[in-house]
C-alpha positions in Angstrom: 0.0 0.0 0.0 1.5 3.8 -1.0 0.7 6.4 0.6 1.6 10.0 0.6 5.0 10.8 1.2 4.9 11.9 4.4 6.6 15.6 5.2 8.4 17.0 8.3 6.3 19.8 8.8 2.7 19.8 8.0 0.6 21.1 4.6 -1.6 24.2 4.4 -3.5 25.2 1.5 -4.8 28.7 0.4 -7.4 29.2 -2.3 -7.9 33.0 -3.5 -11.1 33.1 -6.0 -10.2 36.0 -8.7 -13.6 37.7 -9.0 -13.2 41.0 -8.0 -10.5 43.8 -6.9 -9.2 43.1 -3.4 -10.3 45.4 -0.8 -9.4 46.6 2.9 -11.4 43.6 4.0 -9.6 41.2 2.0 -6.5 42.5 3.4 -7.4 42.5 7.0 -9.6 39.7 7.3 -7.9 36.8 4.7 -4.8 38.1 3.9 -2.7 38.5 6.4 -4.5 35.9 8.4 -3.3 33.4 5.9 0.4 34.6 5.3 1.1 33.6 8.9 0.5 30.3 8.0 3.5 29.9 6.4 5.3 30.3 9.8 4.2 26.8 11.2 3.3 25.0 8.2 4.4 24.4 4.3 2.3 27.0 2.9 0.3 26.9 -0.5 -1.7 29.2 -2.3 -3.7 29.4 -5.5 -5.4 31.3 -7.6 -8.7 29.4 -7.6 -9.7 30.6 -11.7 -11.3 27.4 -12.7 -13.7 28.3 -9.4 -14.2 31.4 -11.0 -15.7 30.1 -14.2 -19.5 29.6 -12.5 -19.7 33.5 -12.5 -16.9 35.4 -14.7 -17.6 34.9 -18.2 -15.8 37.5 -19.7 -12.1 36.7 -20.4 -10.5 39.8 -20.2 -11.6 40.6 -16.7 -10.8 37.2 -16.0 -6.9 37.7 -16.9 -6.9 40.6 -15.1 -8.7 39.8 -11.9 -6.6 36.4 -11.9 -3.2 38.7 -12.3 -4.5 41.8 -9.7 -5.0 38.5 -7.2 -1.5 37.6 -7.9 0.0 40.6 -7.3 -2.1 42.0 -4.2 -0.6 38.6 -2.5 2.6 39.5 -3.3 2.7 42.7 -2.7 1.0 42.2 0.6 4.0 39.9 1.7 3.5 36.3 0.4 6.9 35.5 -0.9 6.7 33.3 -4.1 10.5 31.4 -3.2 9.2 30.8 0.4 6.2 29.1 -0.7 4.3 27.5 -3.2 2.1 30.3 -5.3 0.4 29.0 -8.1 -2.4 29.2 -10.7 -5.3 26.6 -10.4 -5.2 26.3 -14.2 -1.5 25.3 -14.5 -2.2 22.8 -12.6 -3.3 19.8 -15.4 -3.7 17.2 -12.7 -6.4 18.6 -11.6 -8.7 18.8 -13.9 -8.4 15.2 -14.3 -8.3 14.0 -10.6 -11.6 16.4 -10.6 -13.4 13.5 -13.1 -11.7 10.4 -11.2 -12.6 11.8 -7.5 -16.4 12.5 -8.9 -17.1 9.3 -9.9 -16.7 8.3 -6.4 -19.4 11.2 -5.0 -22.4 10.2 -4.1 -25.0 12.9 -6.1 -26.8 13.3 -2.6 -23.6 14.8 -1.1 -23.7 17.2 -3.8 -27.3 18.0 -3.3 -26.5 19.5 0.3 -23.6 21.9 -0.7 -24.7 24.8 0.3 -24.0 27.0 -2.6 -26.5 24.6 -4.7 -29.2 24.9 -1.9 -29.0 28.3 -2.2 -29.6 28.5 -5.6 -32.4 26.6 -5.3 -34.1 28.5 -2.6 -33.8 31.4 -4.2 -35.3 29.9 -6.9 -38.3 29.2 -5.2 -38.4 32.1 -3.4 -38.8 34.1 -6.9 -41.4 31.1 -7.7 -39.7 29.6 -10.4 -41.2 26.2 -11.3 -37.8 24.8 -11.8 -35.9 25.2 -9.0 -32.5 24.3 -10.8 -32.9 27.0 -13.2 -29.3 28.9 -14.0 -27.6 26.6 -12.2 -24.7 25.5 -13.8 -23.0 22.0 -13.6 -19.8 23.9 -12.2 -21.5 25.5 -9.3 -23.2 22.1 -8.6 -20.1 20.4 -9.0 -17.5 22.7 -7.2 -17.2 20.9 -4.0 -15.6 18.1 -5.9 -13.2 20.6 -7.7 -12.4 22.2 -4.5 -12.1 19.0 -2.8 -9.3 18.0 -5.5 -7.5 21.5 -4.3 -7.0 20.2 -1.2 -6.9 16.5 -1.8 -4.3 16.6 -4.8 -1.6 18.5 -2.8 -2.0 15.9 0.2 -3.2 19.1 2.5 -3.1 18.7 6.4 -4.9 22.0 7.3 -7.4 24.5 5.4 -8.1 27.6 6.3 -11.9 28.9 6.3 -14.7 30.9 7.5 -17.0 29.3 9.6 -19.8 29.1 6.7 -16.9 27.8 4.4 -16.1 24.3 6.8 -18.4 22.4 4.7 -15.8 22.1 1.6 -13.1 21.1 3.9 -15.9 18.2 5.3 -16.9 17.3 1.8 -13.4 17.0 0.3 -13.3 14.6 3.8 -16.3 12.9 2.9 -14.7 11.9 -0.7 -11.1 11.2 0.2 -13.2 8.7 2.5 -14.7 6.9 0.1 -11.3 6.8 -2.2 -10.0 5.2 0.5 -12.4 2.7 0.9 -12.5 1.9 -2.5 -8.4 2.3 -3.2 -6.8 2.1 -0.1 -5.1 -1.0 -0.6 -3.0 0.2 -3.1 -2.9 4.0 -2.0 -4.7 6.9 0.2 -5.2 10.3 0.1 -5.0 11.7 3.4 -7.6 13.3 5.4 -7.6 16.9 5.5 -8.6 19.3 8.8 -10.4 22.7 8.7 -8.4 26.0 10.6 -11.1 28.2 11.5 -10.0 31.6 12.3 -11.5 33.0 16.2 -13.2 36.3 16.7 -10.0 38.2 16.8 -7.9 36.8 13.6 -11.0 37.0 11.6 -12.0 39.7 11.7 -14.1 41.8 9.7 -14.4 45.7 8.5 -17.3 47.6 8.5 -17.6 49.0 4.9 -18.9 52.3 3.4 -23.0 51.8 4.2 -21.7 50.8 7.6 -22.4 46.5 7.0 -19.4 44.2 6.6 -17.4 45.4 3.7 -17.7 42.9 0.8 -17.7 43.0 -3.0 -21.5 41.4 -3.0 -22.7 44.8 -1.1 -20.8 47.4 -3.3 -19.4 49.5 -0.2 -15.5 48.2 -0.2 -12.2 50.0 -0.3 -10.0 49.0 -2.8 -6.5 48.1 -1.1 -4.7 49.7 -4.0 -6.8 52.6 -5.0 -4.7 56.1 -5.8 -4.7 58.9 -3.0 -7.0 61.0 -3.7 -9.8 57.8 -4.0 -8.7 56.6 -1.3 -9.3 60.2 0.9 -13.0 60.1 -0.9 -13.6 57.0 0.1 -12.6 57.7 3.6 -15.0 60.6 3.7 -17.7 58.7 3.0 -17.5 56.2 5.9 -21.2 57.1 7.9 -20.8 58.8 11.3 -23.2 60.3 13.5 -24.4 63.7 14.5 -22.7 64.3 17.8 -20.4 67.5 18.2 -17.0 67.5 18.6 -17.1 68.7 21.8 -19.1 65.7 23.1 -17.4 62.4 24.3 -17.9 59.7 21.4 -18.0 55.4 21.7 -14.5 54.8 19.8 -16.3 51.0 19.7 -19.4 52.5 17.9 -17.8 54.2 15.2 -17.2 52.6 11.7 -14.1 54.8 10.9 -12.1 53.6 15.0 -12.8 50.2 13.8 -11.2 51.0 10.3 -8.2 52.6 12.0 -7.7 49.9 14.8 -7.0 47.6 12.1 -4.2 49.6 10.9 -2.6 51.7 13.5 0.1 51.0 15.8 -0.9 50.3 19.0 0.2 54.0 20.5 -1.4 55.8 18.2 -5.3 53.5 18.7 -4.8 54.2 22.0 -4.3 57.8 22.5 -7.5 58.0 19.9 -9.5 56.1 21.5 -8.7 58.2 25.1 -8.9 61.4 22.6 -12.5 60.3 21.4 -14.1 59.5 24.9 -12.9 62.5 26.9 -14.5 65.2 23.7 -13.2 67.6 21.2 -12.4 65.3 18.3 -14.8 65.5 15.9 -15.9 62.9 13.3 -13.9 65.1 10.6 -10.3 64.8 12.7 -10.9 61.0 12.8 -11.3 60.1 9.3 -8.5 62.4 8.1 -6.5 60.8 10.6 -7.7 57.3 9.0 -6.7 58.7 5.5 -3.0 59.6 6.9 -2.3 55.9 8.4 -3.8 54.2 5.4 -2.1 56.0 2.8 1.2 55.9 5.1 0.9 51.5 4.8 -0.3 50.9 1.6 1.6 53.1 -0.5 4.6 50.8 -0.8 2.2 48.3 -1.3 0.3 50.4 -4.0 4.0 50.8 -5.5 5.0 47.2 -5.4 1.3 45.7 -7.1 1.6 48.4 -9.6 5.1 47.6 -10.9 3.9 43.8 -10.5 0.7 44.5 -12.8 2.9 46.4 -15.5 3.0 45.0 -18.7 6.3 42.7 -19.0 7.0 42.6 -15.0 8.2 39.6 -13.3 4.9 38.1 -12.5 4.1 35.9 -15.4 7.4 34.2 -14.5 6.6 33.7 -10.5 3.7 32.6 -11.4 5.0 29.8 -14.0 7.6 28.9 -11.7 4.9 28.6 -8.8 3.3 25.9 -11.1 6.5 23.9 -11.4 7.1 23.6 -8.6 3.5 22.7 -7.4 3.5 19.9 -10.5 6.3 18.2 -8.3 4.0 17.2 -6.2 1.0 16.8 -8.5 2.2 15.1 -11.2 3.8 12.2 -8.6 0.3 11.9 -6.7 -1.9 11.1 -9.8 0.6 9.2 -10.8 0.0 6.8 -8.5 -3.6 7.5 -7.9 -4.0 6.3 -11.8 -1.9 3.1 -11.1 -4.5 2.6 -7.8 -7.1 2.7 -10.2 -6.0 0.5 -13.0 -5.7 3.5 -15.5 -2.1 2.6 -15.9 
């Protein structure tokens, strides 16, 4: 019996879907969350654009959303000779494991996903008579294309929001079931979900005030130009009270920006500055402006040479994949040879 060759230090996996510009959100709440991984484990990332199929349909945006992911990670810190950074679409193996892995998946697994049940309610909801109508086969079939993500690279640990564990259980479910059928002759191991607590995952409030995210329209972008980024900042809600008057620091949209970014000293002489009166709402978000401009601007500089035309990222990128196909190409290797394809 084979199994997968075991490593020294334990395998995380990081899927980043390209279908829209990152945001302050993005960086706060996934981003940096998922860089630290590479401290304790052998870090992996993707570019999940074969996920991004069931909604993008134009190519160009595509291309570019798929390169702006790319560089926002970099930019943000990921270093591409640290870990393994690579495009889901490089990636032959998968496609294929995808077909082997779903004939072994029970359709009634697939009818519980989540995303699919979704669909369908809202499809009733609107009183459509069929409730599967616009629903693709790669929304209904993601699960097993995410669970071949995980599976494929022999993952130990994937990180997700607490409404994302069930693709972490389903990719479970079906490396189960290979097992059962294959494991004689060799098994994919059993991956485990990292679910972030209240304080690593955290979430912004965006411009209308509810949790900022590309669905709702009200986001930041992390790499938008100065003067954007001050009109943005001016158009984070606040209340009516004077800036004479003592103010909640923990009730205000813009303190909860700002404590996100700020050092330490600086969050708490604001917050002391705020409850004893005479800083106004006005003082605060210009004060926001001056300590998000301050970080990301060598960020901004790094993802903009990274997007340029001829920059290096095409080549990180390809040599990402090679170095992912190392351990790829091996696995369905023997995964075909397990089940007599070879």
């Amino acid at each position: 019996m084979r199994l997968m060759s075991a490593s020294p230090v334990k395998i995380s996996l990081t899927g980043i879907k390209p279908t829209g510009e990152p945001h302050l959100g993005n960086y706060v709440g996934a981003i940096k969350p998922a860089l630290r991984l590479a401290e304790e484990y052998e870090a992996m990332y993707f570019i999940a654009d074969y996920h991004a199929l069931t909604t993008v349909r134009d190519p160009k945006l595509l291309r570019h959303y798929t390169r702006s992911v790319a560089a926002t990670w970099i930019a943000a810190g990921l270093d591409p000779d640290q870990v393994v950074f690579y495009r889901q679409s490089d990636i032959p193996e998968i496609p294929e494991l995808a077909w082997i892995l779903s004939c072994l998946t029970g359709k009634g697994l697939m009818n519980r996903a989540h995303a699919y049940k979704a669909a369908r309610d809202r499809n009733q909801e609107a009183g459509r008579a069929d409730l599967d109508a616009g629903i693709n086969m790669g929304l209904y079939n993601y699960p097993v294309l995410m669970a071949v993500d995980i599976l494929i690279m022999g993952t130990d640990a994937v990180p997700v929001g607490r409404d994302q564990m069930q693709h972490v259980e389903i990719a479970a479910d079906i490396a189960g079931s290979f097992n059962h059928v294959y494991g004689d002759s060799f098994r994919l191991k059993i991956p485990q979900a990292i679910v972030p607590d209240a304080e690593t995952g955290r979430t912004l409030p965006g411009l209308d005030g509810r949790k900022m995210s590309k669905s709702y329209d009200n986001t930041i972008p992390l790499f938008c130009g100065e003067s954007q980024l001050k009109k943005l900042v001016r158009r984070i809600p606040t209340d009516s009270t004077p800036v004479e008057e003592p103010k909640d620091p923990d009730g205000s949209n813009v303190f909860q920006i700002l404590e996100q970014f700020a050092t330490p000293e600086i969050v708490a002489d604001t917050r002391q500055r705020l409850r004893a009166g005479g800083m106004g709402w006005g003082e605060l978000k210009n004060q926001l402006f001056d300590v998000l401009n301050t970080q990301l601007s060598p960020l901004r500089e790094r993802y903009d040479a990274l997007m340029a035309p001829g920059s290096e990222l095409d080549a990180l990128l390809a040599a990402g994949a090679e170095k992912a196909r190392k351990r790829t190409a091996p696995t369905l290797e023997q995964i075909r040879r397990a089940i007599g394809i070879n």
